[in-house]
C-alpha positions in Angstrom: -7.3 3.3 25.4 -11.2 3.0 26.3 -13.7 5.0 26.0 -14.8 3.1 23.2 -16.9 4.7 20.1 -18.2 3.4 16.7 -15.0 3.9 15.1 -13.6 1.2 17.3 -17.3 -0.8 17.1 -16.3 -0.8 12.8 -12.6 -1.5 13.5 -13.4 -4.2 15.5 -16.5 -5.6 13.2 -13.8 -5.6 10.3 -11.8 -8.2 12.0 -14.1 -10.6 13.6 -15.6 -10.5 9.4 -11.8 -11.1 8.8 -11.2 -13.9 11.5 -14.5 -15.7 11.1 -13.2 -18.9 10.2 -10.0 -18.7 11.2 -9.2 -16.9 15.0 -10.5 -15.2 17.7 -10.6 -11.2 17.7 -9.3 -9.8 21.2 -9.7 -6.5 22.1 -7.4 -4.5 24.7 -7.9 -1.1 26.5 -5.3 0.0 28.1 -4.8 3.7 29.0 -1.1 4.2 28.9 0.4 6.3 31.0 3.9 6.8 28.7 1.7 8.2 25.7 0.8 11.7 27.9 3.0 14.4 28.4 3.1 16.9 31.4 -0.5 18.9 31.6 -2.3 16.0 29.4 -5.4 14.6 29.9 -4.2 11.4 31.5 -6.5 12.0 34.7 -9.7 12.6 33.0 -9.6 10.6 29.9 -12.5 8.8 29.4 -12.9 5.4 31.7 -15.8 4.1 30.3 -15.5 0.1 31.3 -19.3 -0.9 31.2 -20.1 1.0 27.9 -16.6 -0.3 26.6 -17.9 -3.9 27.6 -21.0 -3.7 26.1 -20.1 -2.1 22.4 -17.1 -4.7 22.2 -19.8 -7.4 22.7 -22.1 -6.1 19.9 -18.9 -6.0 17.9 -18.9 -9.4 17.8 -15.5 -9.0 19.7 -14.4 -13.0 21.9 -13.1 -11.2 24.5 -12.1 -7.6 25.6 -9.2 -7.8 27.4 -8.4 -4.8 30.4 -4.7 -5.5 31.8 -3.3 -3.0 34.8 0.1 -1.3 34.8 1.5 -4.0 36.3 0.7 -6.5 34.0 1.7 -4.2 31.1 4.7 -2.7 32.9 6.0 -5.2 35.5 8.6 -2.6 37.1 6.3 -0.1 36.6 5.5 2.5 34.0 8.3 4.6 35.0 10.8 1.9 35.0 11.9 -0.8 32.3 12.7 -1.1 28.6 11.5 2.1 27.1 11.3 2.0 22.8 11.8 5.6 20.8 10.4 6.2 17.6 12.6 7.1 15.2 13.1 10.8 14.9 12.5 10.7 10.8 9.2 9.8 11.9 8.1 11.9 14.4 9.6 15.4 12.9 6.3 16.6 11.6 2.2 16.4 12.2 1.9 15.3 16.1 5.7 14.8 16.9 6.9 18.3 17.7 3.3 18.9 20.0 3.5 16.0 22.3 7.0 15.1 22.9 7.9 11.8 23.5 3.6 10.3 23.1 4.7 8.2 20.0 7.8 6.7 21.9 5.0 5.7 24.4 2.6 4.1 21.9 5.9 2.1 20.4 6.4 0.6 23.9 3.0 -0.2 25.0 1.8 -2.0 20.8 5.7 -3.9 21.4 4.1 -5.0 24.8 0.7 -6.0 24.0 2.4 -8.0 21.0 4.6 -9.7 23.1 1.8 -10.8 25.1 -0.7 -11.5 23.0 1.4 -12.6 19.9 -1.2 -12.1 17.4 -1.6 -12.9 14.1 -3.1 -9.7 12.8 -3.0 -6.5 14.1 -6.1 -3.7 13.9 -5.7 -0.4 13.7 -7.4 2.8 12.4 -6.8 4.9 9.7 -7.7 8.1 12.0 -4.4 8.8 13.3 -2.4 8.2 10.4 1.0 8.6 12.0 0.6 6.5 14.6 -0.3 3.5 12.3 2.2 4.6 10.3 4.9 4.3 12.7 3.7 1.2 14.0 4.3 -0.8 10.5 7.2 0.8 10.6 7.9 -1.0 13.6 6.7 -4.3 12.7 9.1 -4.3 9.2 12.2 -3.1 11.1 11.4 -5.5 14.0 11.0 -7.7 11.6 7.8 -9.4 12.8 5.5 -11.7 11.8 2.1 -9.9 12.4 0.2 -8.3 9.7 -0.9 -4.5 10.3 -4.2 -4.0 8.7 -5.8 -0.4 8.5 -9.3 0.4 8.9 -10.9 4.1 7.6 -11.8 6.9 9.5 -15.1 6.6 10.3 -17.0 10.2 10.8 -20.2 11.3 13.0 -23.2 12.4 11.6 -21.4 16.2 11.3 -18.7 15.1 9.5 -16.0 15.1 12.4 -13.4 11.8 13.1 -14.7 9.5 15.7 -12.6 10.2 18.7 -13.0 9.6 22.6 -11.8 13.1 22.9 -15.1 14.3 21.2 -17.2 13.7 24.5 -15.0 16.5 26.3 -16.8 18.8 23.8 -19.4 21.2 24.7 -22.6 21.6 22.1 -21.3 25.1 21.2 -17.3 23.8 20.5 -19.1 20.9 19.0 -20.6 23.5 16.4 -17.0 25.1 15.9 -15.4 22.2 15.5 -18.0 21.0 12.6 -15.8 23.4 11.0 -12.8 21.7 10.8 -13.4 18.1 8.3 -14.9 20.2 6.2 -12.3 22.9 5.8 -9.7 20.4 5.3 -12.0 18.0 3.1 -12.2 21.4 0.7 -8.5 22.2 0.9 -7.4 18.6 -0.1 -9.7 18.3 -3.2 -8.4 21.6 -4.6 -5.0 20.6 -4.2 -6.1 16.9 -6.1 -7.3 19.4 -8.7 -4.3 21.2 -9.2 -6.0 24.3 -9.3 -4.3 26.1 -6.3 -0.8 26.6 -5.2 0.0 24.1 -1.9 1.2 26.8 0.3 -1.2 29.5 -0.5 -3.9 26.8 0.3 -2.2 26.2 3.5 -2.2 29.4 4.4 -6.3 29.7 3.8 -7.0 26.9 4.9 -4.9 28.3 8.6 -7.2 31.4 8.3 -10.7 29.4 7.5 -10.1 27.3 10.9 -8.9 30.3 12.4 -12.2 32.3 11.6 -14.0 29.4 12.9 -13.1 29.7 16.3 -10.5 26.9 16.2 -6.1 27.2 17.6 -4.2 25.9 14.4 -1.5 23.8 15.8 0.0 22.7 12.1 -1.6 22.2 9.0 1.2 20.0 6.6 1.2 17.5 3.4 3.7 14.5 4.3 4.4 11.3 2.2 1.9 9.3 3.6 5.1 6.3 3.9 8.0 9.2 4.8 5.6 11.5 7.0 8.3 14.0 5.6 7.3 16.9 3.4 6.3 15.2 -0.2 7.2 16.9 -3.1 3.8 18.2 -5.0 4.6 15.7 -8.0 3.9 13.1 -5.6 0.1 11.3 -6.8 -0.5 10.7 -3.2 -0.1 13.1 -0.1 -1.6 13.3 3.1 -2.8 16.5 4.3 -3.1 16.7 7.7 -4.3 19.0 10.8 -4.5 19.5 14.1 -6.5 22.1 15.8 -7.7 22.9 19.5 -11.3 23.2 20.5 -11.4 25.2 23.1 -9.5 23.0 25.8 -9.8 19.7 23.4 -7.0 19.0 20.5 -8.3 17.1 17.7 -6.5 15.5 14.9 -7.8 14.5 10.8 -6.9 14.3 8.0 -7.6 14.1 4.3 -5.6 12.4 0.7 -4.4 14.8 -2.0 -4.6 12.2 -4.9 -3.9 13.7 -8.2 -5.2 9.7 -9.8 -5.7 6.9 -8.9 -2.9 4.7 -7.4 -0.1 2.6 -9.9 2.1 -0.5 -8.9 4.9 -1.4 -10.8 6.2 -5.2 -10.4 9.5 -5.7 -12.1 11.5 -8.3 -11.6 13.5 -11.0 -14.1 11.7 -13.6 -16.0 10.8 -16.6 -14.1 10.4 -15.0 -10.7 6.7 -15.8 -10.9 5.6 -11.9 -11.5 2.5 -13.1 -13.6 1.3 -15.1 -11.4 1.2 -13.0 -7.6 0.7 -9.8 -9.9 -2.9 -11.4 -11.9 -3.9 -12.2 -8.2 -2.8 -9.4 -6.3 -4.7 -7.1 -9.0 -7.8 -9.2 -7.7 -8.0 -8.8 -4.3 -7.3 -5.2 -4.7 -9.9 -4.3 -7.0 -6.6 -3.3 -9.4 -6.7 -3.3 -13.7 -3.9 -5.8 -14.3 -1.7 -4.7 -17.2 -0.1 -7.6 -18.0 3.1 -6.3 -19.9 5.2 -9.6 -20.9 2.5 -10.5 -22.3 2.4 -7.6 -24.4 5.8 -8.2 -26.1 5.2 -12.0 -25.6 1.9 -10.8 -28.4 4.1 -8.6 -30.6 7.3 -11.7 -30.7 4.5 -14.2 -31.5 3.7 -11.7 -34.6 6.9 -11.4 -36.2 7.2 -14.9 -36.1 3.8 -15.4 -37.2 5.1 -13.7 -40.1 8.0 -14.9 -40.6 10.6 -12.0 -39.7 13.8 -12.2 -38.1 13.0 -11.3 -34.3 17.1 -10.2 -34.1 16.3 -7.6 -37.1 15.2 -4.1 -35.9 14.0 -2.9 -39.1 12.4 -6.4 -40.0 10.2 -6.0 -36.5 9.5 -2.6 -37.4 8.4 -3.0 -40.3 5.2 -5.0 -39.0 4.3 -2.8 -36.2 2.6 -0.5 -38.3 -1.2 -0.7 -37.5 -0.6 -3.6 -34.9 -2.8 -3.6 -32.0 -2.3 -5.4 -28.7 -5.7 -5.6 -26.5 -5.8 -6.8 -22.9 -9.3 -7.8 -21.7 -9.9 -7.2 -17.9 -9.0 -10.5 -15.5 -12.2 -12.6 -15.2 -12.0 -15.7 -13.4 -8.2 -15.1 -13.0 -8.0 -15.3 -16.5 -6.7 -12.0 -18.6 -7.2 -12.6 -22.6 -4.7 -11.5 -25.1 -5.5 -10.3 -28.7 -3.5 -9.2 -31.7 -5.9 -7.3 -34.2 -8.4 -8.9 -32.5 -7.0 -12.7 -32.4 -7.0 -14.7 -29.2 -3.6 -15.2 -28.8 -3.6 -16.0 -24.9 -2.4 -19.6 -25.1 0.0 -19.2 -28.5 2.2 -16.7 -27.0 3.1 -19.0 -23.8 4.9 -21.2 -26.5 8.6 -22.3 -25.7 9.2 -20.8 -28.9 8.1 -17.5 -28.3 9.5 -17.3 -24.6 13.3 -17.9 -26.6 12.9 -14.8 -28.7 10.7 -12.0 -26.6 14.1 -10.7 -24.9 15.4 -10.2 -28.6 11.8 -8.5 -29.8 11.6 -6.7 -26.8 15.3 -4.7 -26.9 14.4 -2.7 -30.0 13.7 0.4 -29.4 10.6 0.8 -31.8 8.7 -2.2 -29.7 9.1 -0.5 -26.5 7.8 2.7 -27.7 4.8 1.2 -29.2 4.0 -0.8 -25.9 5.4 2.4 -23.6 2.9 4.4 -25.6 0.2 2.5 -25.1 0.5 1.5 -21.7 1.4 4.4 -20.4 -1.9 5.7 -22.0 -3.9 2.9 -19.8 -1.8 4.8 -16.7 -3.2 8.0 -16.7 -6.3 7.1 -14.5 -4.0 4.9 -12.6 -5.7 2.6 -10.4 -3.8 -0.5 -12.1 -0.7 -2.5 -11.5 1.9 -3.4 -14.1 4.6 -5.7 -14.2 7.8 -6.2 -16.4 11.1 -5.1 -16.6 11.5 -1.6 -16.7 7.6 -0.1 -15.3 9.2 1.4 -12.5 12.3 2.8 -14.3 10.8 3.8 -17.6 6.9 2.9 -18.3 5.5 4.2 -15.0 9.0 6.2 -13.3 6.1 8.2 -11.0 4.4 4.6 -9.9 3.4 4.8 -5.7 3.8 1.3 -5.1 7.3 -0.2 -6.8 8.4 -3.7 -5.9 11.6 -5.7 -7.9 10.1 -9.3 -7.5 13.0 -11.7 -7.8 13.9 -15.6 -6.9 17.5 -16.9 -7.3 18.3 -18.7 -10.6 17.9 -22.5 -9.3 14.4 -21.5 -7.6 13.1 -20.2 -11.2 14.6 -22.8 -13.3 12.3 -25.4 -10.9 9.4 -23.5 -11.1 9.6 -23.0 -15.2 10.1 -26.9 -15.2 7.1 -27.2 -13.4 5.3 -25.0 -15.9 6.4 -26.5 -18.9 5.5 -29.9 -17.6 1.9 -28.8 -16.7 1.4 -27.2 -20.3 2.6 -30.5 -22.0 5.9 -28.8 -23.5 9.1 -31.1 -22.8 11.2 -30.4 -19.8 14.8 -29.8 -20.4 17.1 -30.7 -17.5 17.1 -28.0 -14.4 20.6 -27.4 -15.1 20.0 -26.6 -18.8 17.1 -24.5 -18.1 19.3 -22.7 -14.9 21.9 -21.5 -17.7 19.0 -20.4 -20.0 17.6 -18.1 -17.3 21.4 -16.9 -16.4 21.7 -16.3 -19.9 18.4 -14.1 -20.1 19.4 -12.5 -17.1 22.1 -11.0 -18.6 21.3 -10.0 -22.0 18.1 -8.5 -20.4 20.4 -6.4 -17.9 22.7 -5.5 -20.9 20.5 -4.6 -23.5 21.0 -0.8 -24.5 17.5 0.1 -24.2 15.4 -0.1 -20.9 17.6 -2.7 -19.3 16.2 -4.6 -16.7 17.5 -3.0 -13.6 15.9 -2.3 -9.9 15.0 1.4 -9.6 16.5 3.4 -6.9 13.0 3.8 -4.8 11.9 -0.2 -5.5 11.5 -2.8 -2.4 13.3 -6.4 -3.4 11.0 -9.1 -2.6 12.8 -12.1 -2.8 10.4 -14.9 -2.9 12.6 -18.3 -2.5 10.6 -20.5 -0.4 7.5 -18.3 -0.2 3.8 -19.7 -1.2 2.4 -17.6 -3.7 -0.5 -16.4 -0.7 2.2 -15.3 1.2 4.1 -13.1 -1.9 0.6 -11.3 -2.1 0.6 -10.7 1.2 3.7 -8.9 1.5 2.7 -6.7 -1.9 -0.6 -5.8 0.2 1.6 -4.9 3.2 3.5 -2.7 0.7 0.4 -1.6 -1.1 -1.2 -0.6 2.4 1.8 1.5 3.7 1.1 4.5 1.4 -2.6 3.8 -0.1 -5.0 4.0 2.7 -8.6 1.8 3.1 -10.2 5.1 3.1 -9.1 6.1 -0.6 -8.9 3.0 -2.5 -10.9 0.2 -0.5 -10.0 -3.4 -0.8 -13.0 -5.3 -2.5 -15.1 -7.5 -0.3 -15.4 -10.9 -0.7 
């Protein structure tokens, strides 16, 4: 809305690094009327045009784009369509303090979309709930630009950039000081585990308090929900506002007991190798690459010679076996058994016909469970299989069921075969085979393949493998902010 600052100088830097080769970067102020409520600060928020001018230049911004009501609002702010944000939404942190501000910030972004149609869309990290709601709005609207956060970026004393700061005296500037830190300190004990949530609520209400700062709210939300999160959940937001003398200032910090888990399941030949090896990539993610776990421990038992349907034949050779995943290098994840490269041998025909028989007994899967779940408790990974969400990692933050219809899989396996040199039976035979697989692995007494309860389908018929990451970044970013887990440059 103006009175631009360095937090919108990095914000903006971010995408014009981001859309160097490929678009423009426009930047709009635009102080909207519909976002203040009675006795706001509407008539003395900052208007700052020449300053705003010359910081989006140094940006690196193409243009900085300053439309009046009428353009925005063609019957006027007071009249027209009017969007409301959905009440789940808006029940905690800001909503119950400014009525009716995020119903104004809903109307204005669906605006400035309409008019601009952008491909990307550039917000910060500093007001969660706002961003939050807006992604919201872009998946229920059900369009095509993608909502990328940027972190909170913090003055030299530690509080949130924000055009509100300049209403701040020196001496409320010293209270204030006060309040990242307080809330910094809250959120690593409760990361720790070492205090009791509402206890620390309660101090951390009295240490801002004693600072010389009005506690509006202090509350942990689901970062995706922004309803109270249960204090099993890995990762919480803690958030805050407080008033400095006349000025109300917002932050907030993560309560992240690890770091974060995806779990990709999905049926076999719905291409979950493939987006999950690259999507570990671009976020900086270990990939635990679990099919190929019992695709190591099936090429064993018929290494040796056992019957793959025989429980207590397969048992009998897991005693001692070890399966080793190397990190991804080059896109390229090696597989050992006792410390043979296997990567190649267990993409065999041969051993794709028999894993759904090796991997129902119940002595595999503890094995594997065991040992993966043992990679997990660091997190900062993403798994993919058939059951991570429901059994390996039930607790995972991110949980997607990755799926394509029967005919798309059996063209894509065709295509896969062929490029390995293997003979390609006909689509329809290869179609029943995947049916067939389908069923016994959604049948199968132990850890059948089934979508858990808090899983997003992603169906990817007719999606480019680019565009299937894309939508698990989307996913990825809607509860793991920049700020915590940053995605790796280049």
């Amino acid at each position: 809305m103006g009175g631009l600052h360095q937090g919108h100088a990095r914000l903006i830097s971010a995408a014009v690094r981001a859309e160097s080769s490929t678009g423009s970067v426009l930047v709009s102020t635009y102080i909207n009327p519909l976002q203040f409520g009675v006795d706001e600060d509407f008539d003395r928020y900052p208007r700052t045009f020449e300053e705003d001018c010359a910081l989006t230049d140094q940006a690196g911004a193409s243009a900085l784009w300053c439309p009046d009501e009428r353009q925005v609002y063609p019957y006027g702010s007071g009249e027209g369509w009017r969007l409301q944000a959905p009440a789940s939404l808006t029940a905690h942190l800001c909503g119950p303090w400014r009525s009716g501000h995020f119903d104004g910030v809903v109307t204005v972004v669906m605006r400035l979309l309409g008019l601009v149609r952008p491909s990307q869309l550039w917000l910060g990290e500093k007001d969660w709930q706002q961003l939050t709601i807006l992604r919201h709005l872009v998946k229920d609207f059900g369009l095509s630009v993608k909502v990328r956060g940027c972190p909170t970026v913090r003055e030299s004393d530690g509080l949130a950039a924000s055009s509100r700061n300049r209403y701040l005296s020196d001496a409320e500037r010293t209270v204030a000081s006060a309040f990242s830190s307080a809330l910094s300190s809250a959120a690593r004990d409760l990361s720790q585990g070492s205090v009791d949530e509402a206890s620390r609520h309660a101090a951390l209400h009295q240490q801002l308090r004693r600072a010389g700062l009005e506690v509006e709210y202090v509350e942990t939300v689901d970062p995706v929900t922004l309803q109270p999160a249960p204090p099993g959940r890995s990762i919480r937001l803690l958030a805050a506002a407080v008033r400095c003398g006349a000025t109300r200032l917002i932050d907030h910090d993560f309560i992240m007991t690890r770091s974060p888990i995806v779990a990709i399941d999905g049926p076999a030949g719905a291409g979950k190798s493939t987006v999950t090896r690259a999507f570990a990539e671009r976020m900086g993610l270990l990939y635990l690459d679990t099919g190929a776990m019992y695709r190591a421990v099936t090429w064993w038992v018929q290494r040796n010679g056992a019957d793959p349907s025989s429980a207590s034949a397969v048992e009998a050779l897991l005693d001692g076996l070890e399966v080793d995943l190397s990190p991804l290098r080059d896109g390229v994840q090696t597989v050992r058994v006792n410390g043979r490269d296997i990567t190649e041998a267990i993409r065999d025909p041969e051993v794709t016909g028999s894993v759904s028989l090796v991997a129902a007994h119940p002595c595999v899967r503890a094995l594997l469970t065991q040992q993966q779940q043992r990679l997990g408790v660091r997190g900062g990974l993403v798994a993919e299989g058939r059951d991570i969400g429901t059994a390996v990692f039930p607790d995972a933050d991110v949980k997607v069921f990755l799926t394509a219809t029967p005919e798309e899989r059996a063209r894509r396996r065709a295509k896969d075969l062929e490029a390995r040199g293997h003979a390609v039976p006909e689509l329809s035979e290869l179609e029943a085979q995947i049916v067939e697989r389908d069923r016994l692995d959604s049948t199968r007494e132990v850890a059948p393949l089934v979508q858990a309860d808090d899983a997003t389908e992603l169906i990817t018929d007719g999606m480019s493998i680019e565009a299937v990451i894309d939508a698990l970044e989307d996913l990825f970013r809607f509860r793991v902010a920049e700020e915590v887990w940053p995605t790796p440059e280049g």
